[in-house]
N, C-alpha and C positions, 0 to 999 in steps of 0.2 A: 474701093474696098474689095481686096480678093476674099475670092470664093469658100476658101474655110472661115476669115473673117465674119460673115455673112449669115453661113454656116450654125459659127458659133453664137449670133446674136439672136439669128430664129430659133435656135435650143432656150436661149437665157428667157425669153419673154415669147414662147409657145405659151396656149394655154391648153387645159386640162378639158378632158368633156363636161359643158354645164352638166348640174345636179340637181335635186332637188331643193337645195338648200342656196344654189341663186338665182330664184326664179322671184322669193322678197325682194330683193335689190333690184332686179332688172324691174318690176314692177313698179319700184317707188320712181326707180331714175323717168320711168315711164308717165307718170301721174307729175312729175314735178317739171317736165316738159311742157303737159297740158298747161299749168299753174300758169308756169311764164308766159306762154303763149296768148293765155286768157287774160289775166289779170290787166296790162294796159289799154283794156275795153271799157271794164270797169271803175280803173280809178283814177285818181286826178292825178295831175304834174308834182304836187307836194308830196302824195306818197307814194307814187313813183322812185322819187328823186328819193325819199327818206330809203325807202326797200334796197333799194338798188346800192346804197351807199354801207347797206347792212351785208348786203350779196358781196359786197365786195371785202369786207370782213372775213367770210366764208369762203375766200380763196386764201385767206392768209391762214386760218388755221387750219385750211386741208394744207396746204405746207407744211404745217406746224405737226401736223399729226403723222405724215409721212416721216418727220425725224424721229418725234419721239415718240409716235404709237408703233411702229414700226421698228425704226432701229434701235430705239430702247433711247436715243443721245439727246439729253433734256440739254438743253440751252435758257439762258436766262437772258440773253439778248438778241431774240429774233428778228426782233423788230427793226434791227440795224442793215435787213434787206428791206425791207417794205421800205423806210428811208431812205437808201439807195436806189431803190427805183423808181422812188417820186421824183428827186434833186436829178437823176440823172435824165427822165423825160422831160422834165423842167427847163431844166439847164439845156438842154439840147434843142428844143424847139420855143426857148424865149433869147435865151444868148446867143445861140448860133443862128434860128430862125428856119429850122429845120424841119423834115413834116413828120408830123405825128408818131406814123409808125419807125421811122428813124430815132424819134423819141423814145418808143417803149423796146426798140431795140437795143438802143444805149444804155437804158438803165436795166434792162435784164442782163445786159452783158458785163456793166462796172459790179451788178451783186454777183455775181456766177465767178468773174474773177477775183474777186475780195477773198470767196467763201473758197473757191480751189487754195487759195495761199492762204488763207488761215487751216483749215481742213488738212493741207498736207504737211502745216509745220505740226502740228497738233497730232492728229490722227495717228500717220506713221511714226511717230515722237511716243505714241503709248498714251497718251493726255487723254482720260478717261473720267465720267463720272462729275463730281462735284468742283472736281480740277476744269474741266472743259465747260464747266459751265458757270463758271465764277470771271476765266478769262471772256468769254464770249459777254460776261457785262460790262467788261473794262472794255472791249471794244465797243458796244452801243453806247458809253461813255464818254468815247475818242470822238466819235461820229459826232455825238450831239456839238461838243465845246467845237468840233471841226466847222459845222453847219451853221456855229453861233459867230463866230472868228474868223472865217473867210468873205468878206462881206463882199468882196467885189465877184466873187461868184455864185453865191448861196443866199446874198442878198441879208445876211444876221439874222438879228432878232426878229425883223418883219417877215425876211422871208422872198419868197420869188409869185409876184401877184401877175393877174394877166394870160394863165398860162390856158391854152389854148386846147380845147376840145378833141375830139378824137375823129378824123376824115382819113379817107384813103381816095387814091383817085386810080381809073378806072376807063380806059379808054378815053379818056380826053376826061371826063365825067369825074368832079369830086364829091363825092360822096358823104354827108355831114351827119356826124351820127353823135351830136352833142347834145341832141335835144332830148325833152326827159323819155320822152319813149324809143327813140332812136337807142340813145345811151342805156335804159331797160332791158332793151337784146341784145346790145354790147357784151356789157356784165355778165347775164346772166347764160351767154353763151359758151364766154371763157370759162366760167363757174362749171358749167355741166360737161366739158368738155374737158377738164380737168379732171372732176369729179370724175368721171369716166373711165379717162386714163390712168387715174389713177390707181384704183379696181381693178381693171385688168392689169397693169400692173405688179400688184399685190398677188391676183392669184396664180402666176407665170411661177416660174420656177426661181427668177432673181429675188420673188417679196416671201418663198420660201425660206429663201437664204439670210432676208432679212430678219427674219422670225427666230431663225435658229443664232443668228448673232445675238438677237435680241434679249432669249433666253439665256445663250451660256456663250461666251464669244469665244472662250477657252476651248470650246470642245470639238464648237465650228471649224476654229483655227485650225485644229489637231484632224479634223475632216478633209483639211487642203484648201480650203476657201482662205481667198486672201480678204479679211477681216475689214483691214485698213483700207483698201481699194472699194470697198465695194458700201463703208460706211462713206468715203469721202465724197462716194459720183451719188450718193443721196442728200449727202449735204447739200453740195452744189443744184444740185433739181429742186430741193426745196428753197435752197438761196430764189431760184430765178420764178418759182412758183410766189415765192414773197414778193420779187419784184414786180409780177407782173402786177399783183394786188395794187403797189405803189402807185405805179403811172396809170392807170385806172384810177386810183383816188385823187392822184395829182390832176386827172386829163376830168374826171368829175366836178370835181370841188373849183379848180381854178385856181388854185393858189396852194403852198408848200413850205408850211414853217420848221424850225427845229424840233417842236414837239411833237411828229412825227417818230423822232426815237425815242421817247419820252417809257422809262422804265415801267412806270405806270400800267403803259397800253402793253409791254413783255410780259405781263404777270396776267392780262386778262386774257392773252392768247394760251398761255398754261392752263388759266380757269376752262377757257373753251375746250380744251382738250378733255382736261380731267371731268369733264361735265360730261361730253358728249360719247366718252369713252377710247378710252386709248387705242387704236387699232384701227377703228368703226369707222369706215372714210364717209359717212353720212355725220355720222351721231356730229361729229365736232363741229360740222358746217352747220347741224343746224343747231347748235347750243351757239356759235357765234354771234348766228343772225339773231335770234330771240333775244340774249346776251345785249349787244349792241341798239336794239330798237327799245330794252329798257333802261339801259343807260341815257337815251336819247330824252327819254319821255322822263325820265327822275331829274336827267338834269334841267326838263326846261322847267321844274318846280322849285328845286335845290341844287347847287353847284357843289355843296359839301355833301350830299348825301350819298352819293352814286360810289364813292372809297366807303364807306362804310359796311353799306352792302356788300360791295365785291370784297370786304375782306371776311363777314358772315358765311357768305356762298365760299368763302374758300375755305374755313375754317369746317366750315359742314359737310364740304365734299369732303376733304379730306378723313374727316371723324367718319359720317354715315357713309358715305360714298366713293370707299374709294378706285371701284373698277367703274365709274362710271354711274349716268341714269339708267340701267336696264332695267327689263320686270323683276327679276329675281335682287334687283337693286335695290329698289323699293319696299319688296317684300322685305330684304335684311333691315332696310333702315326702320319701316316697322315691328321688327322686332327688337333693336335697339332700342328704340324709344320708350316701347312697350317694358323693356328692363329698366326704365331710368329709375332711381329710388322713389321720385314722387307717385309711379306708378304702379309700386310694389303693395301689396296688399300689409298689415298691421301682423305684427309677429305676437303675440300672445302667450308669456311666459307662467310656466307652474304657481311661481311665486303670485303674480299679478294675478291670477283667476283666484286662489286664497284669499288673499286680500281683500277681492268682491264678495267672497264670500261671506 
């Protein structure tokens, strides 16, 4: 890379002098450190494994929130990278027999390039808004019937079983980090190291520009900011931010079915968003994880209940909620409620009080 190259990338992602107003953030990323660190002291292998598989949720919607808390560009099939980067760590170290990280390099690289070529026929194409995200289900779509139909690679309907844990080797030394507490600081490392990244990030001079797309992309444009370039290289970072969620879930779980892209799980990664607040590269991760561990705990009572709910909670956010859980969140949705008719007090008409008379 020559030197104005270089130049020009420590201008785009310099940041600004901390303030008063990120010393909250630096403090939680601070305490949520300690959490990880402590928590496999205290608890067993089963909630370990349950947390861990919730944390890993919590990279898919900081992905999720970098497109569209960020760039404003709602997709309604995100979940066609977390797929891709299951099947391709799958595929890579049970077909070819390949090691791990080779694994989760393959499948951050098959979602990275999917999302460049969907992204640039789109993007610079002008494909905006409810357009871009009607086609981005017809691709989670393709994917699925693709993952169910290619059986001698993707294994069908059953899927790809067997698949093999997460090690790195190391001076001669392999390194096995499949176990529930190993795999605990696996997770939870990428998580906070994303999370991180991502932050800073945002507050650099590029996640201003995404701000200002976000708001008005006309006006950005009319600023000299090439609009289409700079929504597409955030496409792509969250494509490979999904994947890396994938081969984590893949390298956790052990196994990789079609329902992985399953439409379903696209609309609970919008609830996490719109829950946790659009922007807030906290609020979404941790509306995921709570999100996901009660999904977990409804469905081990009822299998039918768990759609029910998430279509309430979506129904609600949208009505009461719709920047989000904040304080001033609450407070509105308390005053909504507080207006519903049942809570309005009895109107008392001229005629009516005559009549008691």
């Amino acid at each position: 890379m020559s030197g104005k190259h270089a130049g020009r990338l420590r201008l785009w992602f310099s940041q600004p002098a901390f303030g008063p107003q990120d010393v909250p953030p630096l403090l939680i990323w601070g305490a949520v450190v300690a959490v990880v660190v402590i928590v496999p002291f205290f608890a067993g292998p089963w909630v370990l494994s349950t947390v861990r598989d919730a944390l890993v949720m919590g990279i898919l919607a900081l992905s999720y929130d970098l497109l569209w808390g960020r760039a404003g560009v709602l997709t309604l099939g995100h979940t066609t990278f977390l797929g891709l980067g299951a099947y391709g760590f799958a595929v890579t170290t049970v077909q070819f027999g390949l090691a791990p990280a080779m694994g989760l390099a393959a499948g951050v690289l098959c979602a990275a390039a999917v999302a460049a070529v969907i992204g640039y026929f789109l993007l610079f194409a002008g494909v905006r808004l409810h357009f871009f995200a009607i086609i981005s289900l017809a691709v989670l779509i393709v994917a699925q019937q693709l993952a169910v139909s290619w059986q001698s690679v993707t294994g069908g309907d059953t899927g790809i079983l067997g698949i093999p844990g997460l090690s790195f080797g190391l001076g001669g030394h392999t390194f096995d980090l499949g176990g529930p507490r190993a795999s605990w600081y696996t997770v939870a490392i990428f998580l906070l190291a994303a999370t991180g990244l991502v932050w800073l990030a945002c507050r650099s001079r590029c996640g201003k520009v995404l701000d200002a797309i976000a708001a008005n992309e006309w006006r950005a444009k009319a600023c000299g900011y090439d609009t289409s370039f700079h929504l597409l290289l955030v496409f792509i970072v969250s494509a490979a931010l999904a994947a890396i969620a994938g081969a984590l879930m893949a390298a956790c779980s052990g196994v990789v079915a079609p329902d992985v892209f399953s439409p379903v799980l696209a609309t609970e990664v919008i609830l996490w968003v719109a829950i946790g607040g659009r922007g807030r590269t906290g609020g979404p991760v941790i509306a995921a994880v709570v999100l996901t561990l009660l999904r977990q705990t409804v469905s081990s009572y009822s299998t039918d209940g768990w759609p029910l709910i998430l279509g309430g909670l979506f129904l609600g956010c949208v009505l009461f909620m719709p920047n989000g859980l904040r304080l001033h969140g609450l407070v509105e949705f308390a005053r909504r409620v507080a207006r519903m008719p049942w809570n309005r007090p009895p109107v008392h008409r001229a005629g009516d009080a005559q009549e008691e008379r």
